[in-house]
Backbone as JSON, one array per atom type, in Angstrom:
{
  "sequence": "XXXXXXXXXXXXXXXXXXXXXXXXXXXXXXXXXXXXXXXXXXXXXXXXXXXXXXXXXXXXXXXXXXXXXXXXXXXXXXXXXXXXXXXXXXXXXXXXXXXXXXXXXXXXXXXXXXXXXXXXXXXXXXXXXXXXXXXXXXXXXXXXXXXXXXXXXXXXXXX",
  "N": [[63.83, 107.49, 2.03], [64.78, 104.24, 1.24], [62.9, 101.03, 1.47], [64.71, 99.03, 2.09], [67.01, 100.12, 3.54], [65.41, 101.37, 5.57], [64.93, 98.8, 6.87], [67.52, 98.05, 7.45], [68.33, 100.29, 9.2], [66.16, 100.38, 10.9], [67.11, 97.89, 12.54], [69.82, 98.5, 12.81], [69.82, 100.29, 15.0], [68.66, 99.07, 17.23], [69.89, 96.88, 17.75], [70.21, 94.99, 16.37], [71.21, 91.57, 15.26], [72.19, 90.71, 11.75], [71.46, 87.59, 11.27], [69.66, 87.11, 13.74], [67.78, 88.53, 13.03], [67.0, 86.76, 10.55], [66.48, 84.04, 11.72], [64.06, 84.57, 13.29], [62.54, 85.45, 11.15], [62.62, 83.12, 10.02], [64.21, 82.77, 7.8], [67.4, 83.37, 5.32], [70.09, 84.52, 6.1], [71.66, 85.46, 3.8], [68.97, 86.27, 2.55], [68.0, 88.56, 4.08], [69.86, 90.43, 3.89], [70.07, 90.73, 0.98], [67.18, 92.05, 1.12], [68.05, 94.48, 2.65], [69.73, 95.45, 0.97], [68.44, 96.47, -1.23], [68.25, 94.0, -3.04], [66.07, 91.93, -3.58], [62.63, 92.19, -2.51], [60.48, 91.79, -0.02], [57.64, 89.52, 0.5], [54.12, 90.21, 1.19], [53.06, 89.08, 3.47], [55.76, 88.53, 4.74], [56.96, 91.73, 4.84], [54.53, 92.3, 6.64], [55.1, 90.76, 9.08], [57.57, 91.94, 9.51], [56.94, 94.85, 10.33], [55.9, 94.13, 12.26], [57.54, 93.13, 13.93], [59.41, 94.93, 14.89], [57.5, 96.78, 15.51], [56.38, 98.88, 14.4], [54.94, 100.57, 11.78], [53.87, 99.01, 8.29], [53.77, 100.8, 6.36], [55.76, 102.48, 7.16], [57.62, 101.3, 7.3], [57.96, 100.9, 4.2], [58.38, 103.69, 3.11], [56.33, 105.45, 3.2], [55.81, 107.23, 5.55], [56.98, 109.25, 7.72], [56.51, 108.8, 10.39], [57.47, 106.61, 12.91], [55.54, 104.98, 14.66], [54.39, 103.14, 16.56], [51.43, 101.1, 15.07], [49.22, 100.11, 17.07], [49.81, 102.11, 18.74], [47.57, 104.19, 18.67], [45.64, 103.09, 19.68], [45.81, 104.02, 22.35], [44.52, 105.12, 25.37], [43.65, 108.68, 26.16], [41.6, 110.03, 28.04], [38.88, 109.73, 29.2], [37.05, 108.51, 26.52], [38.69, 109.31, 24.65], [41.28, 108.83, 22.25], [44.61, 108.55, 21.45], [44.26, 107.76, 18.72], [42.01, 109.12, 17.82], [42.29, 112.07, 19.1], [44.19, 112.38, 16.79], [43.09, 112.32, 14.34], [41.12, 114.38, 15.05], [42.41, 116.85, 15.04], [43.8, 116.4, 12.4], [41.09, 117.42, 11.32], [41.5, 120.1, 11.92], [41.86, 123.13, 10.35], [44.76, 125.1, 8.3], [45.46, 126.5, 10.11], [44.59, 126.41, 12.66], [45.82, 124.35, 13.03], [48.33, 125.09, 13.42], [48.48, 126.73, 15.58], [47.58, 124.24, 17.25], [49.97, 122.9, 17.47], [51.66, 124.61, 18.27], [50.49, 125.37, 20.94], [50.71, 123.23, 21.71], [53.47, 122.78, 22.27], [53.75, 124.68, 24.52], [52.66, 123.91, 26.38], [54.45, 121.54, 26.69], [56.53, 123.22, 27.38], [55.92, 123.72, 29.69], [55.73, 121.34, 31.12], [58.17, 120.8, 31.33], [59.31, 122.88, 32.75], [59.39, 122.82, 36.0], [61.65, 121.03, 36.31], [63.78, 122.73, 35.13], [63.73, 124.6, 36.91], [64.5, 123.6, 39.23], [67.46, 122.65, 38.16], [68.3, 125.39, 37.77], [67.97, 126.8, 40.11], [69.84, 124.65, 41.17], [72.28, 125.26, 40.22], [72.41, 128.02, 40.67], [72.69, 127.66, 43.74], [75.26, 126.82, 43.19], [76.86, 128.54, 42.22], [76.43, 130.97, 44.5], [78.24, 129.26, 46.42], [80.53, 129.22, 45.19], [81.46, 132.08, 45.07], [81.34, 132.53, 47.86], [83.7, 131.41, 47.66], [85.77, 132.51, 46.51], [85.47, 134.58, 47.94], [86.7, 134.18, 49.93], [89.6, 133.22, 48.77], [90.02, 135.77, 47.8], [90.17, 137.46, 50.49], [92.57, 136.05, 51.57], [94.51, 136.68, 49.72], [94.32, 139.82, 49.92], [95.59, 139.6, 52.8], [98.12, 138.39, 52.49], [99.18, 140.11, 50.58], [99.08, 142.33, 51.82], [101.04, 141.56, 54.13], [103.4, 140.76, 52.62], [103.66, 143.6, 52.0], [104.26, 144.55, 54.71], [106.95, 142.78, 54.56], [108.69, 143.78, 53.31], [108.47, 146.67, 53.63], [110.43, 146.18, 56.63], [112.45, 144.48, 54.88], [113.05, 146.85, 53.42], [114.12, 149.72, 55.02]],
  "CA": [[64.54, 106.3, 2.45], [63.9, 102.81, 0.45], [62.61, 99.58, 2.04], [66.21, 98.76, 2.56], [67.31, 101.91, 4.26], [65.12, 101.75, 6.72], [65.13, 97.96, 7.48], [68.39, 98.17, 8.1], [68.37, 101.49, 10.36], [65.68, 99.73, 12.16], [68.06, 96.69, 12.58], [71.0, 98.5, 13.77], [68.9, 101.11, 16.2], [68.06, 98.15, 18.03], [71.36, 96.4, 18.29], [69.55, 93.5, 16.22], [71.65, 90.88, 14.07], [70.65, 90.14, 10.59], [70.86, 86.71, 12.17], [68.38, 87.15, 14.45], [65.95, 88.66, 12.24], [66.26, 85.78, 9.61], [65.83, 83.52, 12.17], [62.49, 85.22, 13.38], [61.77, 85.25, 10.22], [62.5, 81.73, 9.23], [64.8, 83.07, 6.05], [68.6, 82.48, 5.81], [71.17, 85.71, 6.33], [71.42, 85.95, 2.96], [67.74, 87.05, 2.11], [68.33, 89.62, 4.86], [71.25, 90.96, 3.34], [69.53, 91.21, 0.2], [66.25, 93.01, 1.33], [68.69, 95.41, 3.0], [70.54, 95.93, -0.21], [67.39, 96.01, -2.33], [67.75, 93.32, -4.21], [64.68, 91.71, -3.47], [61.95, 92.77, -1.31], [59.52, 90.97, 1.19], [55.87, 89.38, 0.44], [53.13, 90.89, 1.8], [53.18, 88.39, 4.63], [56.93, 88.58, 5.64], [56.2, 92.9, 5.48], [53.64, 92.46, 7.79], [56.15, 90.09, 9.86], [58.77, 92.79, 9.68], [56.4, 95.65, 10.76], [55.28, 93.55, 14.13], [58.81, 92.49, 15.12], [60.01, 96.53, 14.94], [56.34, 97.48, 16.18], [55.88, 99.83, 13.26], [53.5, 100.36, 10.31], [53.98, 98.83, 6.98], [53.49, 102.48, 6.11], [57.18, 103.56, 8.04], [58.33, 100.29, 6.38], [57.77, 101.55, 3.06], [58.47, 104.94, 3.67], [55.19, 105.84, 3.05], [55.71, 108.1, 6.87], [58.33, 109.03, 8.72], [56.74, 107.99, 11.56], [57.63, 105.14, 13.38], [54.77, 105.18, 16.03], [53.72, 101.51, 16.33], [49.52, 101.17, 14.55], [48.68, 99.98, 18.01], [49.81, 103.24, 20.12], [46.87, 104.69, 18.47], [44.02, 103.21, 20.47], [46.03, 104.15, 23.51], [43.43, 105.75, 25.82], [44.68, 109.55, 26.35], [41.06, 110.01, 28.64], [37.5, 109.46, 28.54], [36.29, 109.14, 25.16], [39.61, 110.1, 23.11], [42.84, 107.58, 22.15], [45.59, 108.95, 20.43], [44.16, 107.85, 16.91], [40.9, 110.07, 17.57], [42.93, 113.18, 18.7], [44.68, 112.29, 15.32], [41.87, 112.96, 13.12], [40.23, 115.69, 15.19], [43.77, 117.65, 14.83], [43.58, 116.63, 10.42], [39.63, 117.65, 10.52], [41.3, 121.46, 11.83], [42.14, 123.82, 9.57], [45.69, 124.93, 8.46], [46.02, 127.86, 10.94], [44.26, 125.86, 13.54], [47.09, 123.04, 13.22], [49.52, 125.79, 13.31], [48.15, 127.26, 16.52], [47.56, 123.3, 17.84], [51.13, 122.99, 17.29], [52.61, 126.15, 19.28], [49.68, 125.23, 22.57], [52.01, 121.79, 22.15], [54.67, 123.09, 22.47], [53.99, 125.74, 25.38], [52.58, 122.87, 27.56], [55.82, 120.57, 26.99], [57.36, 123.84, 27.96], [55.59, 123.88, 31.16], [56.09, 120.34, 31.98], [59.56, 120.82, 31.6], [59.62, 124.0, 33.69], [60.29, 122.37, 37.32], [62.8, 120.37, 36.7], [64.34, 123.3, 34.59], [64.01, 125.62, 38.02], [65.37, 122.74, 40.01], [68.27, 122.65, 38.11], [68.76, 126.65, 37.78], [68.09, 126.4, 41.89], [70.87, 123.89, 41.87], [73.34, 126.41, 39.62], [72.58, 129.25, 41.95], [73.47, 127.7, 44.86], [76.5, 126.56, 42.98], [77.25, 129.9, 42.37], [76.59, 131.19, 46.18], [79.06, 128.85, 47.17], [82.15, 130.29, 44.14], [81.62, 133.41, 45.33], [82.27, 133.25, 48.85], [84.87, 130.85, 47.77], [85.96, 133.88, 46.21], [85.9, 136.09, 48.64], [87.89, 134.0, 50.76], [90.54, 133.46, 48.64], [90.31, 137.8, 47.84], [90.92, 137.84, 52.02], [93.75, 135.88, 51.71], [95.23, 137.98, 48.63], [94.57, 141.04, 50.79], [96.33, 139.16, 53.73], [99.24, 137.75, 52.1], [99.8, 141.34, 49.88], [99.93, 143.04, 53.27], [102.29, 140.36, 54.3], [104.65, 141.25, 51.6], [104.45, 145.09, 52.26], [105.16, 144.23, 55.55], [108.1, 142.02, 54.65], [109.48, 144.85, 51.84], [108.98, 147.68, 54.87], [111.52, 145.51, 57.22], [113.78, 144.78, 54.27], [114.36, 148.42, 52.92], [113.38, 150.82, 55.82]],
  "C": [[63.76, 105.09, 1.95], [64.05, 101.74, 2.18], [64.0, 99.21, 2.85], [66.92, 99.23, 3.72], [67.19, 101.46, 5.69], [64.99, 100.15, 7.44], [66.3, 97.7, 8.44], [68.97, 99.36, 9.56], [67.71, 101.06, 11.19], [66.56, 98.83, 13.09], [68.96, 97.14, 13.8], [70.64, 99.89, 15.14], [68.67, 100.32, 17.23], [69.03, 97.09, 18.29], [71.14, 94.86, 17.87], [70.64, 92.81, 14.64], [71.08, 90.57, 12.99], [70.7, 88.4, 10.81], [69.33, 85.87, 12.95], [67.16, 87.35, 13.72], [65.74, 87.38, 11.4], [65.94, 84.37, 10.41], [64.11, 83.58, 12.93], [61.72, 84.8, 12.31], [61.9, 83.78, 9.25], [62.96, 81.75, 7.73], [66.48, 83.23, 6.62], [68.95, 84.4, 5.91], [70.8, 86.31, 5.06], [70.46, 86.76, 1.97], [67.63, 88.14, 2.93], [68.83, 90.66, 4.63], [70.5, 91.7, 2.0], [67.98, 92.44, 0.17], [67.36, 94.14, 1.52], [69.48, 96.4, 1.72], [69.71, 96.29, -1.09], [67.6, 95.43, -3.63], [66.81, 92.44, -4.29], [63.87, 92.41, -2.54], [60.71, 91.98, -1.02], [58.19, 90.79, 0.5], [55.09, 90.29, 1.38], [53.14, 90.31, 3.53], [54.46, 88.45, 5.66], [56.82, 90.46, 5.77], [55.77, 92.95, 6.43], [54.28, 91.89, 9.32], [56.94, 91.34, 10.58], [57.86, 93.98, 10.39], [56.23, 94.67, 12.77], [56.21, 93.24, 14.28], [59.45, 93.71, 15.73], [58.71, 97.14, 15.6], [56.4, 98.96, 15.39], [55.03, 99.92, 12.21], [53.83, 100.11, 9.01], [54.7, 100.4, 6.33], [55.02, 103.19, 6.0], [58.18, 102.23, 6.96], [58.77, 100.71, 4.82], [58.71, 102.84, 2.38], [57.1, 105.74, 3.03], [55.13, 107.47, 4.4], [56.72, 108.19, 7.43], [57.76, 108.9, 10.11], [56.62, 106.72, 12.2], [56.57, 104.6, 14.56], [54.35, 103.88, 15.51], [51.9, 101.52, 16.09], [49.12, 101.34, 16.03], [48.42, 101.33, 18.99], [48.56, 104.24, 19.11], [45.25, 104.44, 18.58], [44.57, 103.49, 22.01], [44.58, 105.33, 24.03], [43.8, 107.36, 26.7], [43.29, 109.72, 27.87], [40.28, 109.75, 28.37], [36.99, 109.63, 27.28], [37.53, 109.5, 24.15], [41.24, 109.04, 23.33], [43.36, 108.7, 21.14], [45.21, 109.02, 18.66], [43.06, 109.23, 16.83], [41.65, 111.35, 17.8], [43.28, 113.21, 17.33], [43.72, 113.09, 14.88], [41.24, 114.35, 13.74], [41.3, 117.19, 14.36], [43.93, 117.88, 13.07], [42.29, 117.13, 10.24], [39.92, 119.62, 10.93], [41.68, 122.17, 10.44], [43.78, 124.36, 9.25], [46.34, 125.88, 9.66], [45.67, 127.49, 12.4], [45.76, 125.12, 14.31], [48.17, 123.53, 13.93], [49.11, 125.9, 15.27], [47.95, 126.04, 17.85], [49.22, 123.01, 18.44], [51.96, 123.74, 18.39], [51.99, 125.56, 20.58], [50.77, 123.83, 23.22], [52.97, 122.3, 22.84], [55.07, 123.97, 24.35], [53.51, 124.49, 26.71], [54.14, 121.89, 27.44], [57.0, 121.69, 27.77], [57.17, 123.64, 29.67], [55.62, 122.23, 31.9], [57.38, 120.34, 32.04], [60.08, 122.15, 32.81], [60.07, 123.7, 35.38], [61.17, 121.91, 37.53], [64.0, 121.6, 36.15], [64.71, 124.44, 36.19], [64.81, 125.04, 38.9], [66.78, 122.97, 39.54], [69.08, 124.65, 37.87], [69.15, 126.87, 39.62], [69.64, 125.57, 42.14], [72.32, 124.91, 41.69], [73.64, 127.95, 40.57], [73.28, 129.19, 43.13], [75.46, 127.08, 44.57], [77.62, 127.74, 42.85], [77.53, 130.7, 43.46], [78.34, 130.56, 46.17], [80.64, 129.0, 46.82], [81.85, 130.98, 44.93], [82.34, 133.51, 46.62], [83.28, 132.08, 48.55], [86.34, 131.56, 47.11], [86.44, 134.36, 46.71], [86.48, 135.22, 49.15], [89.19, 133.59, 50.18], [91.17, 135.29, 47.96], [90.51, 137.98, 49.19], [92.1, 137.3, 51.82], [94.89, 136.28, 51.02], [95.24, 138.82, 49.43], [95.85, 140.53, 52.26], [97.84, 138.87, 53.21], [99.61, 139.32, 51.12], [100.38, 142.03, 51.22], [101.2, 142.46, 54.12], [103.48, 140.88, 54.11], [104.58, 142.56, 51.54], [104.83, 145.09, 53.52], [106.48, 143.96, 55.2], [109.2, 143.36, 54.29], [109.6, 146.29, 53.09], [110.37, 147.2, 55.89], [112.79, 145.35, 56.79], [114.41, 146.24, 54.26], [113.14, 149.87, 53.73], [113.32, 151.63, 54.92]]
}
């Protein structure tokens, strides 16, 4: 995805006029329009503009990355001693089978934070279920009731 591409995907992700941005950016519609289209593209200075109004990295700008993680969320502080950027690097200094294996432990913990609310809602399905069933069985009593009914009735008609 060019410069363009993704200005504009940023743009309309965010429910932002090209308007708005060229007023931000102190440039008319029409230079807006045109980045978007690539027929020109941004100084170094309006770039750097455009990255801090979207809270993304030159980098994602570019398409240098597909990710959009804003520079900053990478001194977030995950605990003592380790921000998001340092995991980073520890995670590129493993190996490829490491990564792999980093990867999957991800995964099995997001499983397990998702796991209560996942029982909650199986818990909720169950008892939704309980409550078909005997809604069930009571309309299977009233089939049995109402059949007997009608062999009643059919005995009376034709002794």
């Amino acid at each position: 995805m060019n410069f363009g591409e993704r200005l504009f995907q940023l743009r309309a992700e965010r429910g932002i006029y090209q308007k708005q941005l060229a007023e931000y950016l102190g440039v008319s519609i029409g230079t807006i329009s045109n980045y978007e289209n690539g027929v020109h593209f941004p100084d170094l200075g309006t770039l750097c503009r455009f990255a801090e109004y979207f809270h993304v990295s030159a980098d994602y700008l570019l398409g240098l990355t597909e990710s959009s993680m804003p520079i900053d969320s990478l001194n977030v502080r995950l605990g003592e001693g380790h921000t998001v950027g340092s995991v980073l690097n520890s995670i590129l200094n493993l190996s490829q089978p490491s990564r792999q294996k980093m990867a999957r432990y991800l995964g099995m913990i997001k499983t397990c934070e998702e796991a209560p609310e996942k029982e909650q809602t199986i818990g909720r399905q169950k008892q939704l279920i309980r409550r078909q069933k005997h809604a069930i069985d009571r309309l299977n009593q009233t089939v049995e009731r109402q059949s007997r009914e009608i062999l009643r009735l059919k005995e009376l008609i034709n002794p």
